[in-house]
PDB file of N, CA, C and O in Angstrom:
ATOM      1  N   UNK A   1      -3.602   6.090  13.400  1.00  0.00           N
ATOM      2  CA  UNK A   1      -4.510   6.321  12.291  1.00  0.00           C
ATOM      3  C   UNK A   1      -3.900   5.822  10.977  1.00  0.00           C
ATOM      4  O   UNK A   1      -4.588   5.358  10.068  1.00  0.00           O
ATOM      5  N   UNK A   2      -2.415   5.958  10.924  1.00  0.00           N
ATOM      6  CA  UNK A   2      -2.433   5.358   9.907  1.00  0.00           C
ATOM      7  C   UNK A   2      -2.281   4.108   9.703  1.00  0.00           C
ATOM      8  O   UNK A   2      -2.821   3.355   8.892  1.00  0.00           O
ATOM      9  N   UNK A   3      -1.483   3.928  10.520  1.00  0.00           N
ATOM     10  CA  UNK A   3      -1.453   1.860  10.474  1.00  0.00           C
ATOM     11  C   UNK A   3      -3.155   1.316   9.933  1.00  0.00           C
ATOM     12  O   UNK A   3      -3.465   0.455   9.110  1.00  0.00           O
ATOM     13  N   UNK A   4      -3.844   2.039  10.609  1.00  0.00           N
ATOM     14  CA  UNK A   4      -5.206   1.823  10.252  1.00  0.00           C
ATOM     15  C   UNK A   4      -5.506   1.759   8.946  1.00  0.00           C
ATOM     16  O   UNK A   4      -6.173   0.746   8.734  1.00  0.00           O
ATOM     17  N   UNK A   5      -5.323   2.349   8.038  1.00  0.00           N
ATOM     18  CA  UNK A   5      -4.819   3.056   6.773  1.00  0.00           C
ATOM     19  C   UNK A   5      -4.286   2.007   5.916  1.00  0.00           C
ATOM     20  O   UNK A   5      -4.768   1.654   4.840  1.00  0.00           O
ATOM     21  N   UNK A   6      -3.149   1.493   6.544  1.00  0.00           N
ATOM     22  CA  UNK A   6      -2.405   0.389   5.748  1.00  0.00           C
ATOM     23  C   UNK A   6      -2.760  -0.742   6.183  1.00  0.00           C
ATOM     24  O   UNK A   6      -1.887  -1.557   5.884  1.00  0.00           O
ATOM     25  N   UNK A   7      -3.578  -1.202   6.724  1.00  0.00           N
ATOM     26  CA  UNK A   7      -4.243  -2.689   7.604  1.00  0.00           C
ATOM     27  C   UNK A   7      -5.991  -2.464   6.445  1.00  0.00           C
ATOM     28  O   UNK A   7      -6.615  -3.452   6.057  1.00  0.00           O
ATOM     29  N   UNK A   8      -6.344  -1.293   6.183  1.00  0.00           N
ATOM     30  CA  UNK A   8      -7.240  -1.681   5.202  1.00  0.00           C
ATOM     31  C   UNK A   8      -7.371  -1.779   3.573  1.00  0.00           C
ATOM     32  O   UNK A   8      -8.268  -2.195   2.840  1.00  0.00           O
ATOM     33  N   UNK A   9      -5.914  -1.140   3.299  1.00  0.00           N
ATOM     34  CA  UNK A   9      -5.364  -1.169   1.968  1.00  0.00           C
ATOM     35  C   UNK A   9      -4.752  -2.890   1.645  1.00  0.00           C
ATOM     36  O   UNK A   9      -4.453  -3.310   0.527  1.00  0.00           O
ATOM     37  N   UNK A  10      -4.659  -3.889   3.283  1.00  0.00           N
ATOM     38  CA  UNK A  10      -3.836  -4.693   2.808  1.00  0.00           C
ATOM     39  C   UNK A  10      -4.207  -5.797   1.310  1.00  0.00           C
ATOM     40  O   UNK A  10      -3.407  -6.577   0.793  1.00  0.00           O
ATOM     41  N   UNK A  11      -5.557  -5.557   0.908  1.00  0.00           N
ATOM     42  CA  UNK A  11      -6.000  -6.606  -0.206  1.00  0.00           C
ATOM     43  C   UNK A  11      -5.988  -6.117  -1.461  1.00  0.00           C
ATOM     44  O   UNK A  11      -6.600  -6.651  -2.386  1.00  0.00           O
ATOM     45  N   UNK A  12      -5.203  -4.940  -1.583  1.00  0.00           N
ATOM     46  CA  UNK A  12      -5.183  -4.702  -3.411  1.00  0.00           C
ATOM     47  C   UNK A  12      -4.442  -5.565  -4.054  1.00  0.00           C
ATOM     48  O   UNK A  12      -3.904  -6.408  -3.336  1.00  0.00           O
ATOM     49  N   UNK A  13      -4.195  -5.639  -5.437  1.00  0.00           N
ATOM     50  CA  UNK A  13      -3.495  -6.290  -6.013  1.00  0.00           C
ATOM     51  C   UNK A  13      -2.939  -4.874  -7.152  1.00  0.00           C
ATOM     52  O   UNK A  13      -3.546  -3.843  -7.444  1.00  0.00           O
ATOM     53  N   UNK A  14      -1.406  -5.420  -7.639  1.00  0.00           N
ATOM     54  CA  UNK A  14      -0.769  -4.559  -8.599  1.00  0.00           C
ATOM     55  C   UNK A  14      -0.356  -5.649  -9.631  1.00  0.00           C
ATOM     56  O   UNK A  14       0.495  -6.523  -9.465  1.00  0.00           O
ATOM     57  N   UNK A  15      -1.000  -5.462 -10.547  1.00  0.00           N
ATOM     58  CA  UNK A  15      -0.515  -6.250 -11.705  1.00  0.00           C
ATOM     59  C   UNK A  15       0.789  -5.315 -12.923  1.00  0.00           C
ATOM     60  O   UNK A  15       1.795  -5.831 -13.410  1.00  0.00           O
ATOM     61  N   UNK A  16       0.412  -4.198 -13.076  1.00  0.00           N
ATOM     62  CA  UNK A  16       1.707  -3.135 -13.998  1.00  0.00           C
ATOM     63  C   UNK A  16       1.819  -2.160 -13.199  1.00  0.00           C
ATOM     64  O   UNK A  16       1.403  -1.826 -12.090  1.00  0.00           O
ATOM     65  N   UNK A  17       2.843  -1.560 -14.459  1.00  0.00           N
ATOM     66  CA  UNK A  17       3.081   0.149 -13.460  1.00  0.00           C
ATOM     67  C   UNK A  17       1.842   1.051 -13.457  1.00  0.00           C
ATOM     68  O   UNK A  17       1.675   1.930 -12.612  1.00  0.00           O
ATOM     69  N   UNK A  18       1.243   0.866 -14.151  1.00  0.00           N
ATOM     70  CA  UNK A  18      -0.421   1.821 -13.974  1.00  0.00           C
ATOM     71  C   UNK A  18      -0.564   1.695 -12.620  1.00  0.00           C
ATOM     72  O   UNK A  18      -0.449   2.556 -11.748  1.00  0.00           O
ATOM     73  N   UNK A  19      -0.868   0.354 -12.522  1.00  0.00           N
ATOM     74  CA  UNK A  19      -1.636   0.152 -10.766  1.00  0.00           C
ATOM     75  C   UNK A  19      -0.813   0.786 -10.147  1.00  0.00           C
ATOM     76  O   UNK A  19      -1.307   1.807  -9.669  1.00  0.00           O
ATOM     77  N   UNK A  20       0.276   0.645  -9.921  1.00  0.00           N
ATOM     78  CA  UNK A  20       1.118   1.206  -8.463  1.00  0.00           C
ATOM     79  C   UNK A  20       1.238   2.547  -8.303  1.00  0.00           C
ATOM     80  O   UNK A  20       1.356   3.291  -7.329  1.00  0.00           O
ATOM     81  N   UNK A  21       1.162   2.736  -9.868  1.00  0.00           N
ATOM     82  CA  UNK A  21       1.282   4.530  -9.863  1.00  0.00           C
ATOM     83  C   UNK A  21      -0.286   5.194  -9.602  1.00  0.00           C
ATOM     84  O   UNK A  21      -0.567   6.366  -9.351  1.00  0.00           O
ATOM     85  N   UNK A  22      -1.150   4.075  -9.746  1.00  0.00           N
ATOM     86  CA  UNK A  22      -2.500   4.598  -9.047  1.00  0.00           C
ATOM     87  C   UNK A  22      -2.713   4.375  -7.591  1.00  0.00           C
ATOM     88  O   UNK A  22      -3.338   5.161  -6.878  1.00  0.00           O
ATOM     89  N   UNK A  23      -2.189   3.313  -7.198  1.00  0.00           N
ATOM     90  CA  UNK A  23      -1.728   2.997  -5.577  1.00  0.00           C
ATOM     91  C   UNK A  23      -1.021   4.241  -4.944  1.00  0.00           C
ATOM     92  O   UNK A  23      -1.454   4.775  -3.923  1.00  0.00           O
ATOM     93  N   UNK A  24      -0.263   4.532  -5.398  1.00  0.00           N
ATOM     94  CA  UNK A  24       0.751   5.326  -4.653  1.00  0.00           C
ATOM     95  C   UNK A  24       0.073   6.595  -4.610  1.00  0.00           C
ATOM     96  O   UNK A  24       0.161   7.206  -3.545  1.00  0.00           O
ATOM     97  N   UNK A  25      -0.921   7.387  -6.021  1.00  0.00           N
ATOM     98  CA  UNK A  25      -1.490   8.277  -5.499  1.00  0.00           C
ATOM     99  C   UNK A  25      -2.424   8.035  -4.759  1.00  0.00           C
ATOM    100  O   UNK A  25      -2.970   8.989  -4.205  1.00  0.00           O
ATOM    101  N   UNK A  26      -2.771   7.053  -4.583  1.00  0.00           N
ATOM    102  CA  UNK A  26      -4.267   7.116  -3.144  1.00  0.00           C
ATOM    103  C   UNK A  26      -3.586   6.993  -2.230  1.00  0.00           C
ATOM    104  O   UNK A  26      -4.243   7.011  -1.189  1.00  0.00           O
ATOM    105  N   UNK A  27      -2.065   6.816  -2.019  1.00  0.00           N
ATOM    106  CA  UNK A  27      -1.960   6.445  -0.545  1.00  0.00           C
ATOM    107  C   UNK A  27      -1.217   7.909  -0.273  1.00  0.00           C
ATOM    108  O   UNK A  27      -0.975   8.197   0.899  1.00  0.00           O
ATOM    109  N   UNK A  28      -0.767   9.052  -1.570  1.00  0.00           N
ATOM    110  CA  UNK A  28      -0.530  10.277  -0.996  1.00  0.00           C
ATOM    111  C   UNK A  28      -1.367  11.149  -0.679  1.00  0.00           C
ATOM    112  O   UNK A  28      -1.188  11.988   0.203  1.00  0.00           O
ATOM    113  N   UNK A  29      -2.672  10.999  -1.583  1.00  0.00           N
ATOM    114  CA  UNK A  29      -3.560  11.868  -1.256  1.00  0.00           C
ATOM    115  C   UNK A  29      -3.965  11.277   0.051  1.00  0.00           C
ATOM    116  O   UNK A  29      -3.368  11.741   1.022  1.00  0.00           O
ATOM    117  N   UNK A  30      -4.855  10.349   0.282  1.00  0.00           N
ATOM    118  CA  UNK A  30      -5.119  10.108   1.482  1.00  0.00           C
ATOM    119  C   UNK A  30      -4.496  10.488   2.884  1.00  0.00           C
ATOM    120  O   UNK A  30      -5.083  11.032   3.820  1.00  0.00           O
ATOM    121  N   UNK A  31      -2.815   9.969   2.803  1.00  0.00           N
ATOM    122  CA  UNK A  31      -1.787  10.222   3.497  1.00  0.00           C
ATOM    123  C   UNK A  31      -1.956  12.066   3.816  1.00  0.00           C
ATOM    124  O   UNK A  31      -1.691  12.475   4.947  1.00  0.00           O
ATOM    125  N   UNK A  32      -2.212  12.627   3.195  1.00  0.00           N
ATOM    126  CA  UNK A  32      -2.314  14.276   2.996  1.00  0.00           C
ATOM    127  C   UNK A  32      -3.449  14.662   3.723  1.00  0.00           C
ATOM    128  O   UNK A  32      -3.318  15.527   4.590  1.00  0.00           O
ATOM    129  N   UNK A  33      -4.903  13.990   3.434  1.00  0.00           N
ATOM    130  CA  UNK A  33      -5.909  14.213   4.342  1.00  0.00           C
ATOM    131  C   UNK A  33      -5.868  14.049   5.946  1.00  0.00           C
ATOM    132  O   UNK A  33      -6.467  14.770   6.745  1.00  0.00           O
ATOM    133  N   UNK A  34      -5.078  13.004   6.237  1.00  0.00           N
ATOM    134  CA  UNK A  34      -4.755  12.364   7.267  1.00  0.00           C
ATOM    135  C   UNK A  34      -3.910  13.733   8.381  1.00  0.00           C
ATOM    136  O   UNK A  34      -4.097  14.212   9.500  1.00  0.00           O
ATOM    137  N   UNK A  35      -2.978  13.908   7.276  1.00  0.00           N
ATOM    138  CA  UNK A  35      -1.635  14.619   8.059  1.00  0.00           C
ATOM    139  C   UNK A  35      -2.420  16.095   7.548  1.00  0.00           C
ATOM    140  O   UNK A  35      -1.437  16.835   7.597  1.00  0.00           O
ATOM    141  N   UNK A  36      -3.339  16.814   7.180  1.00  0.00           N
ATOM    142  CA  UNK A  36      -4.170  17.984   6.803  1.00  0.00           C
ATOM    143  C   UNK A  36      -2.606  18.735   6.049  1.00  0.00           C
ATOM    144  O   UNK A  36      -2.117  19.704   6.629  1.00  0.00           O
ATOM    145  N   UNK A  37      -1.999  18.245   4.888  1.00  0.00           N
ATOM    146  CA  UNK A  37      -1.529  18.992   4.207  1.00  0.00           C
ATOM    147  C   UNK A  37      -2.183  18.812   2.805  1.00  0.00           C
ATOM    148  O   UNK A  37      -2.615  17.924   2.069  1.00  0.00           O
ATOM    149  N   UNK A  38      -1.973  20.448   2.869  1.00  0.00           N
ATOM    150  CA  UNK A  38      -2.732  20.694   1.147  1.00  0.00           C
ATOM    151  C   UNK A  38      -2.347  19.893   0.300  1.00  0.00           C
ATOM    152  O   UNK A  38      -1.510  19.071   0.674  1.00  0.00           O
ATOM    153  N   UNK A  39      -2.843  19.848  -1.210  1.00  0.00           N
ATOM    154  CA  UNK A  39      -2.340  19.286  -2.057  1.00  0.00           C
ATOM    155  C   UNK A  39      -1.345  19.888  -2.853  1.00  0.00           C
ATOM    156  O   UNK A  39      -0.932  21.024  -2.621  1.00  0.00           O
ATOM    157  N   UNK A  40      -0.879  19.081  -3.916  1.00  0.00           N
ATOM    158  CA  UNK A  40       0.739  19.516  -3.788  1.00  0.00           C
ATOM    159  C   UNK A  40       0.666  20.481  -4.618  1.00  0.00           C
ATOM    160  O   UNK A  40       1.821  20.900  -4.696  1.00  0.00           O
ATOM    161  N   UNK A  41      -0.068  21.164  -5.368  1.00  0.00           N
ATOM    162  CA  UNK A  41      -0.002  22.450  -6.281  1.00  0.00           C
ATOM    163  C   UNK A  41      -0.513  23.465  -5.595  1.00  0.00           C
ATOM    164  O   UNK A  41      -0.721  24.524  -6.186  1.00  0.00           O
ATOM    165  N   UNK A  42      -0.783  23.342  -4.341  1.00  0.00           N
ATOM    166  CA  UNK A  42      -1.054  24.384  -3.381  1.00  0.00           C
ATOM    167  C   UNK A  42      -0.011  24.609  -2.282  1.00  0.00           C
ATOM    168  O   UNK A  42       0.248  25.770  -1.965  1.00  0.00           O
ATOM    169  N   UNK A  43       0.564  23.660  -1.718  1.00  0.00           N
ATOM    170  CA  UNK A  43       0.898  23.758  -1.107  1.00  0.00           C
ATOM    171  C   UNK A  43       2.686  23.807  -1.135  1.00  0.00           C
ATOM    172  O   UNK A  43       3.466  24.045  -0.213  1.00  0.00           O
ATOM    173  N   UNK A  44       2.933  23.502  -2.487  1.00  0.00           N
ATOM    174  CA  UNK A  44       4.565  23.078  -3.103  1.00  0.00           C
ATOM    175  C   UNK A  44       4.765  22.329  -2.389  1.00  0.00           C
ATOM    176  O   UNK A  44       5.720  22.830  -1.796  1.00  0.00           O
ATOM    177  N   UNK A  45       4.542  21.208  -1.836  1.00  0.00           N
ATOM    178  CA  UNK A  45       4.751  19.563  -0.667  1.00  0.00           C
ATOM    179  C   UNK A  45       4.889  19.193  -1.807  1.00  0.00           C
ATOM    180  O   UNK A  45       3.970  19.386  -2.603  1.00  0.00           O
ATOM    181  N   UNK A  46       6.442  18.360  -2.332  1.00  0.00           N
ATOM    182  CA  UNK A  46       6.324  17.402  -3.375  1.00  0.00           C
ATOM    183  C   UNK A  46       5.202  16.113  -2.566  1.00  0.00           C
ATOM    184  O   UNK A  46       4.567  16.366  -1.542  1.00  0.00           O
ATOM    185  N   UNK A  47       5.160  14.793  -3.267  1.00  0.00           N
ATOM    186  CA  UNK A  47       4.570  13.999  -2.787  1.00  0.00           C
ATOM    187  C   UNK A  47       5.973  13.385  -1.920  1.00  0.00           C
ATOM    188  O   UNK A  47       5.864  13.022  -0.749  1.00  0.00           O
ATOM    189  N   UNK A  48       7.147  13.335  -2.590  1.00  0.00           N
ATOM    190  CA  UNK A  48       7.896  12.751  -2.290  1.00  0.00           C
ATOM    191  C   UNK A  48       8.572  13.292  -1.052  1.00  0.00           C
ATOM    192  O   UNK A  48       9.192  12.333  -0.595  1.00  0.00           O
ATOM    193  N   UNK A  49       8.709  14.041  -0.503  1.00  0.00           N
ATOM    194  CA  UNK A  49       9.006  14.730   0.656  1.00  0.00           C
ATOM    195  C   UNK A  49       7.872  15.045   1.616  1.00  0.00           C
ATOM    196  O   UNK A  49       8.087  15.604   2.691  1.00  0.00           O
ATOM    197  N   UNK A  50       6.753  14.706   1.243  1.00  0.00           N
ATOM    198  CA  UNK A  50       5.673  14.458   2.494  1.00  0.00           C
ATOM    199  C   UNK A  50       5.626  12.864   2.503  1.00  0.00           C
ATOM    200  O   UNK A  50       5.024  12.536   3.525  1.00  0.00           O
ATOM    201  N   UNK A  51       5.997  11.802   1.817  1.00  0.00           N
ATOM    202  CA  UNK A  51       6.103  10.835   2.447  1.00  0.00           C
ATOM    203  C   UNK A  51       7.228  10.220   3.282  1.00  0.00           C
ATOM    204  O   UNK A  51       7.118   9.127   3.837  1.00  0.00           O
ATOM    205  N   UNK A  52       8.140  10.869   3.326  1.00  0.00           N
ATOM    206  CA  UNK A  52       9.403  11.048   3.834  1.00  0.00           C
ATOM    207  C   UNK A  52       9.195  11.470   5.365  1.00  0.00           C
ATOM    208  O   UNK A  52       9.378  10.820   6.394  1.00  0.00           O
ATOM    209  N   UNK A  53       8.695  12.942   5.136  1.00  0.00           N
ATOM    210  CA  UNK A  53       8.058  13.585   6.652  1.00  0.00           C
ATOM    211  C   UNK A  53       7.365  12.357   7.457  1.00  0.00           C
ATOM    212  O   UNK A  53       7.505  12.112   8.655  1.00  0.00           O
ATOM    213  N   UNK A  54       6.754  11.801   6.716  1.00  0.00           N
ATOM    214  CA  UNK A  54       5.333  10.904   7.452  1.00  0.00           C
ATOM    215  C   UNK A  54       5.806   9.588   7.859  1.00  0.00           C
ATOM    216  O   UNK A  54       5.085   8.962   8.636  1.00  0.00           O
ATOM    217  N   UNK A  55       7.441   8.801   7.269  1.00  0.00           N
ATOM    218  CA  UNK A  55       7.984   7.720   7.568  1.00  0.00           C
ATOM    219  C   UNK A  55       7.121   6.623   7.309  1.00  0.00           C
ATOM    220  O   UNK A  55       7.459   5.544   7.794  1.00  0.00           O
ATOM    221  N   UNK A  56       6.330   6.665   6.806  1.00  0.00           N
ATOM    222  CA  UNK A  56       5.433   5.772   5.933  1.00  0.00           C
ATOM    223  C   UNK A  56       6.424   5.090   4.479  1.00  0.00           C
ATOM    224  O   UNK A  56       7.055   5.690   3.609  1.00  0.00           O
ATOM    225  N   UNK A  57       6.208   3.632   4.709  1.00  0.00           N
ATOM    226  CA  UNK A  57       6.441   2.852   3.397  1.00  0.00           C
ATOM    227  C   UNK A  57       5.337   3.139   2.249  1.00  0.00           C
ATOM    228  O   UNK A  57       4.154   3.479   2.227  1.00  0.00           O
ATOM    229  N   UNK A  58       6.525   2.765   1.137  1.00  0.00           N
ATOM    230  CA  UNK A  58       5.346   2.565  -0.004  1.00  0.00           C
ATOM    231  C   UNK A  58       3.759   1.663   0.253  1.00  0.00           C
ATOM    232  O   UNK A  58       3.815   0.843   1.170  1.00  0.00           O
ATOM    233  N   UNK A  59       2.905   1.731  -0.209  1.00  0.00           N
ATOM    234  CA  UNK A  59       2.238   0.696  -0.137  1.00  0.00           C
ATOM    235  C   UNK A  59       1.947  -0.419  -0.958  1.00  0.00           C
ATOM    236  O   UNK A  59       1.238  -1.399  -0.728  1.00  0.00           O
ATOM    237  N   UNK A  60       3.007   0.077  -2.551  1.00  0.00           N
ATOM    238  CA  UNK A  60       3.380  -1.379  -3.375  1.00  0.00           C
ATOM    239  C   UNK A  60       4.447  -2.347  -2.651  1.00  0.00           C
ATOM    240  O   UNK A  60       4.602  -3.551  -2.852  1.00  0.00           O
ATOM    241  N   UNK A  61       5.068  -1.599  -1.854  1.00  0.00           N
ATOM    242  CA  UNK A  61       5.947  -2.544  -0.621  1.00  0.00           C
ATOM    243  C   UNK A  61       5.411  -3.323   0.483  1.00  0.00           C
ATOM    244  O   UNK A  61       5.958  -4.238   1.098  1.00  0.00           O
ATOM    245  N   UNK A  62       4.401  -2.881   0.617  1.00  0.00           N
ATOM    246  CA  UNK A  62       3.003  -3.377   1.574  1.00  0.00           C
ATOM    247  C   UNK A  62       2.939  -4.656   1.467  1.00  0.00           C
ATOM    248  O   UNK A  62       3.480  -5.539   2.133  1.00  0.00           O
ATOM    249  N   UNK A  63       1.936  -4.717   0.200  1.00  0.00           N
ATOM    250  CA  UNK A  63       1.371  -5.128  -0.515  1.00  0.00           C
ATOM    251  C   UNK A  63       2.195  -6.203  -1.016  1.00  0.00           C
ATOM    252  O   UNK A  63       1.582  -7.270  -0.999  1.00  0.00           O
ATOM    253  N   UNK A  64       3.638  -6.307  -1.554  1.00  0.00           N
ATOM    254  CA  UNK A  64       4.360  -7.062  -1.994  1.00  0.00           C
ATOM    255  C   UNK A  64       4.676  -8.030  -0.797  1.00  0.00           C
ATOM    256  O   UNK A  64       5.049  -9.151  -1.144  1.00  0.00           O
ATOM    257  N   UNK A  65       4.617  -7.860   0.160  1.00  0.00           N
ATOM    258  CA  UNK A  65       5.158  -8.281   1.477  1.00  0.00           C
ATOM    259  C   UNK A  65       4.270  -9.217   1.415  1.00  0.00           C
ATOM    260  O   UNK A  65       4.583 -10.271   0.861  1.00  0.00           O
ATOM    261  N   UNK A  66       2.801  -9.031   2.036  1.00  0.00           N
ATOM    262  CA  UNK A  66       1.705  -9.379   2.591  1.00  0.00           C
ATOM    263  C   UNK A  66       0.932 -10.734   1.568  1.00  0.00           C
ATOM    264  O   UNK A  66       0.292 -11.717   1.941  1.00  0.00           O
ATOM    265  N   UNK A  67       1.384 -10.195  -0.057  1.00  0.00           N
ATOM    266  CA  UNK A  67       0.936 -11.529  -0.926  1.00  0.00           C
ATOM    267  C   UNK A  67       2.107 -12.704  -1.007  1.00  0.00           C
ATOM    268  O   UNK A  67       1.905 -13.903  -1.198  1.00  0.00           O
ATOM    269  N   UNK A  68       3.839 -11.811  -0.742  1.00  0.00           N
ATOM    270  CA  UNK A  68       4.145 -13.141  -0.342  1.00  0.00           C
ATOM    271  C   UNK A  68       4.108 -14.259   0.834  1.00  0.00           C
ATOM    272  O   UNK A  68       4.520 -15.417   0.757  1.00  0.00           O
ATOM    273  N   UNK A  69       3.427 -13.525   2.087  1.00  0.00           N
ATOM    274  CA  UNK A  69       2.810 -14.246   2.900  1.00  0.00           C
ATOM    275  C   UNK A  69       2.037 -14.959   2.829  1.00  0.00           C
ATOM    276  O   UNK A  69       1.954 -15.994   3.491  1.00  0.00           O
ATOM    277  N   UNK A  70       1.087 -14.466   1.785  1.00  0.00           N
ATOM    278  CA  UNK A  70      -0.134 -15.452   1.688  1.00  0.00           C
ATOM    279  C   UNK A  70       0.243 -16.223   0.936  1.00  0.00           C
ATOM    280  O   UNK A  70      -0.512 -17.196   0.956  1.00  0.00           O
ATOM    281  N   UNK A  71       1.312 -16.379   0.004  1.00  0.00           N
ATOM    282  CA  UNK A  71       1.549 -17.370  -0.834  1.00  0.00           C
ATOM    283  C   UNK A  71       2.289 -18.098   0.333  1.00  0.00           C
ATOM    284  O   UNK A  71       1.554 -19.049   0.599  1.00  0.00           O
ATOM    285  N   UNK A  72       3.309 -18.132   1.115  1.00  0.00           N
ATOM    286  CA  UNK A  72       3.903 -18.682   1.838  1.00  0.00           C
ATOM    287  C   UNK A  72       2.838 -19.890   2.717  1.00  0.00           C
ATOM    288  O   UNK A  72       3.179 -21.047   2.964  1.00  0.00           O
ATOM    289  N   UNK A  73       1.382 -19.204   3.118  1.00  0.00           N
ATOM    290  CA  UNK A  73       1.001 -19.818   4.007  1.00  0.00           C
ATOM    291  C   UNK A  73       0.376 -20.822   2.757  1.00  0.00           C
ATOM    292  O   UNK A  73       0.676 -22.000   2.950  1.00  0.00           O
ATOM    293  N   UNK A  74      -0.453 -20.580   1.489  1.00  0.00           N
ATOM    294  CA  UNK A  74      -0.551 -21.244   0.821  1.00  0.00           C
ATOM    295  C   UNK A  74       0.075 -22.481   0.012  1.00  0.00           C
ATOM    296  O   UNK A  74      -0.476 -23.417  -0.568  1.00  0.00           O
ATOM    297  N   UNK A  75       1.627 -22.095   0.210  1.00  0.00           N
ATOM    298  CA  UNK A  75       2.523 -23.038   0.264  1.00  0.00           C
ATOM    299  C   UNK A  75       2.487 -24.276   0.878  1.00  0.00           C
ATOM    300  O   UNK A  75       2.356 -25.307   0.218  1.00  0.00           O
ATOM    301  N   UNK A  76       2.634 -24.264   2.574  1.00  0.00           N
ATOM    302  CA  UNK A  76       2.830 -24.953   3.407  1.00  0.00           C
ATOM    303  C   UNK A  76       1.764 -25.619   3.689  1.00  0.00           C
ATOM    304  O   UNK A  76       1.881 -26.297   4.710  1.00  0.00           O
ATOM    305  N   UNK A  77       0.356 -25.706   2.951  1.00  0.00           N
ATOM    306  CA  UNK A  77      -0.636 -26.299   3.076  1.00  0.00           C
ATOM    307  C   UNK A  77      -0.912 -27.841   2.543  1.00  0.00           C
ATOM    308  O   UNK A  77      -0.978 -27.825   1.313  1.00  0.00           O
ATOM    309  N   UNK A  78      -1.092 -29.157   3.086  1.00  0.00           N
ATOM    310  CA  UNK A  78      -0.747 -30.185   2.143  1.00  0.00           C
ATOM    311  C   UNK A  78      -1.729 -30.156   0.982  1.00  0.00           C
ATOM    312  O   UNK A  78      -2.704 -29.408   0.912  1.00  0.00           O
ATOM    313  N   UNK A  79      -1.288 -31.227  -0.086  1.00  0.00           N
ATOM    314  CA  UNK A  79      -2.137 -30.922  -0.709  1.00  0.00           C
ATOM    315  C   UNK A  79      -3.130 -31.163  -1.937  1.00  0.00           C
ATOM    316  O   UNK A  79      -3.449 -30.796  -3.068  1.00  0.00           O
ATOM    317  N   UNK A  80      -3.403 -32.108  -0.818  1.00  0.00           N
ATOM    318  CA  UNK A  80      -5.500 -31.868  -0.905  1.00  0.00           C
ATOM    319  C   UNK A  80      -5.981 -30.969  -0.254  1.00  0.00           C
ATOM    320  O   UNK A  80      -7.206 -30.992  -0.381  1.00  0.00           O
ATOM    321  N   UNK A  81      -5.621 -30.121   0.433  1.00  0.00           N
ATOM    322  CA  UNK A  81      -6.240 -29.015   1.015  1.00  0.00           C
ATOM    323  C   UNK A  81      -7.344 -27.949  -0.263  1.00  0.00           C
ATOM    324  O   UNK A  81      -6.953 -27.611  -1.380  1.00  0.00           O
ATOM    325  N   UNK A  82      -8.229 -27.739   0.126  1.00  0.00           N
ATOM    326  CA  UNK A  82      -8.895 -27.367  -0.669  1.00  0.00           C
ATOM    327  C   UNK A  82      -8.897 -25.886  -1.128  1.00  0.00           C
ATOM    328  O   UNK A  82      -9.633 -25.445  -2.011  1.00  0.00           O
ATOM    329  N   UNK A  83      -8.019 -25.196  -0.448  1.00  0.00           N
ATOM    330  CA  UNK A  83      -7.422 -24.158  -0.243  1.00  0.00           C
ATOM    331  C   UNK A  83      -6.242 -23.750  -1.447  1.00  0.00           C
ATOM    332  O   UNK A  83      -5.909 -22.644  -1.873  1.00  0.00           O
ATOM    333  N   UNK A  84      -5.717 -25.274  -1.836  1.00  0.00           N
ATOM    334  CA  UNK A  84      -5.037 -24.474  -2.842  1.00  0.00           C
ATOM    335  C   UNK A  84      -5.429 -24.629  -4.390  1.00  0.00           C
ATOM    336  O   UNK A  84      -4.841 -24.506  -5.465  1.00  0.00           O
ATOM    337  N   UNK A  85      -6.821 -24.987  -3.924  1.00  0.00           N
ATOM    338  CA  UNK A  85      -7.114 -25.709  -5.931  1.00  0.00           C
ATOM    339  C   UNK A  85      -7.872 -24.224  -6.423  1.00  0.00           C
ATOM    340  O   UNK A  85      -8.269 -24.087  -7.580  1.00  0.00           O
TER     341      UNK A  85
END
């Protein structure tokens, strides 16, 4: 379920620290629905020790991965390819 999770998050983009720090709470809250733990003023679960429990990566680490792939494949494209204009 969760791989699922992170296979549909793979197309955000993070441009500053706003975004990631808005990334990271959707992927704890969510992460929380998933694993049915309360939220963290109910339950005293920092965020940071239920993502720990859950062995889940960041998902600005995801994300960082996955666009340098796509730049990679965008790379290796010759080019007139129309793909990279």
């Amino acid at each position: 379920m969760i791989g699922t999770f992170h296979n549909c998050i793979a197309c955000a983009q993070c441009e500053n620290k706003m975004d990631l720090r808005k990334i990271h709470g959707f992927q704890t809250k969510c992460l929380r629905s998933i694993l049915c733990i309360p939220p963290p003023y109910t339950s005293r679960i920092p965020n940071a020790t239920m993502m720990q429990s859950s062995r889940c990566k960041l998902l600005s680490t995801i994300l960082k991965f996955k666009q340098l792939l796509l730049f990679q494949s965008i790379a290796t494209l010759p080019e007139d390819d129309v793909s990279r204009r």
